[in-house]
Every structure is written in C-alpha cells, then in structure tokens.
C-alpha positions in Angstrom: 3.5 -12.1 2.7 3.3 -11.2 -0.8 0.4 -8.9 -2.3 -0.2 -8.0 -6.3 -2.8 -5.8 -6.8 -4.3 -4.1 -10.0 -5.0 -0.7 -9.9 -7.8 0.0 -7.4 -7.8 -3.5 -5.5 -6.6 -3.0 -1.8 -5.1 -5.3 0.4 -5.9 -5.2 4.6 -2.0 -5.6 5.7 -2.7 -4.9 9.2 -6.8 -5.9 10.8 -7.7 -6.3 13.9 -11.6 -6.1 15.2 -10.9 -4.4 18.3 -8.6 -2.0 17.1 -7.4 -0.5 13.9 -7.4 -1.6 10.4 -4.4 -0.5 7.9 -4.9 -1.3 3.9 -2.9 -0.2 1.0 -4.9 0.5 -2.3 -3.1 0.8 -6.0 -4.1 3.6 -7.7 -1.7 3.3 -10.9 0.6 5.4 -12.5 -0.9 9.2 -12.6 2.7 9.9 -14.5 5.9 9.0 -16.3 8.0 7.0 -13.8 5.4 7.7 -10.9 3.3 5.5 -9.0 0.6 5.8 -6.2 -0.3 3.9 -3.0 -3.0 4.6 -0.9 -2.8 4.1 2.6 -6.1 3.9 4.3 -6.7 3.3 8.2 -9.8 2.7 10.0 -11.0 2.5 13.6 -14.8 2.0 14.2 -16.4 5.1 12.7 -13.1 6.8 11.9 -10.9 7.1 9.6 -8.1 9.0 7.0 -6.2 8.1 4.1 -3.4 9.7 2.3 -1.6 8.8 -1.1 1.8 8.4 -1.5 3.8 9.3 -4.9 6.7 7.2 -5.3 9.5 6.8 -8.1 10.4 3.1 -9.0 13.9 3.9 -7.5 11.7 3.8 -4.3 12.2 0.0 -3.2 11.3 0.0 0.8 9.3 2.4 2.8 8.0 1.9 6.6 4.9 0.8 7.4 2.6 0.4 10.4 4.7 -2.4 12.3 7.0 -3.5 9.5 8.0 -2.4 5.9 6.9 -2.5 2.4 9.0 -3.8 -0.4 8.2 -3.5 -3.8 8.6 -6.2 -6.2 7.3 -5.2 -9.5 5.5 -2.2 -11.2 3.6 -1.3 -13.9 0.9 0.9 -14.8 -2.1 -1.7 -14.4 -0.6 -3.9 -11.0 2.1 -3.6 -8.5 3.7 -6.5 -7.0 4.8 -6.3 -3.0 5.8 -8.0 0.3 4.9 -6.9 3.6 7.7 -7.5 6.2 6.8 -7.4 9.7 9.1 -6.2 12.4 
C-alpha cells in the first residue's frame, strides 16, 4: 500500500485492537540531504518511539512484518510503500 505524508502526518501501517499498533510519522528534513521518520508503537497504555535519520540513498529498510520503500522525498512530504512479508 502506498502512503504520502506531509511533514507531521502519520500513517498506522500496522493496527490491531487486541495487540499492538505500529505508525510512521514524517518529521521533514532537519538537514542537507537528511530526512526523518518516526516510528511510534503502542500497546494499551504503553508505548515508545524513536526517529530514524536517513540519506535519500536510503531506499528500503525493515519494518515490523514487512519493509519500507521510499518513493519520493522532499522537505515538506515523503512518498512510500509498505510491503508486507
């Protein structure tokens, strides 16, 4: 499925209501030829998040069951697919 998000929209990749919830949040370009994703996950009244700087050479990382590809970047939206296992 593909996601384009501005910087601070987030997009629930992986939700379930008994379980977990996993979302990914654009939070722009902080620098020349860097970008940040935030990863968030939730379980009832827990949770953590961490960003992740990436170069746009960076095209695929691993997520939670499956992989991100990124698309297209820019500093005000990123464009992405999330490919399941």
């Amino acid at each position: 499925m593909d996601y384009t998000l501005a910087v601070g929209e987030t997009a629930a990749l992986r939700r379930n209501v008994f379980t977990s919830t996993w979302s990914v949040i654009y939070a722009g370009m902080p620098a020349q030829d860097r970008y940040s994703i935030v990863v968030t996950w939730t379980m009832g009244y827990h949770a953590t998040s961490y960003n992740l700087f990436l170069t746009p050479s960076v095209r695929t990382i691993p997520f939670k069951g499956g992989r991100l590809r990124f698309l297209e970047m820019s500093p005000e939206r990123i464009r992405f697919r999330y490919e399941r296992a």
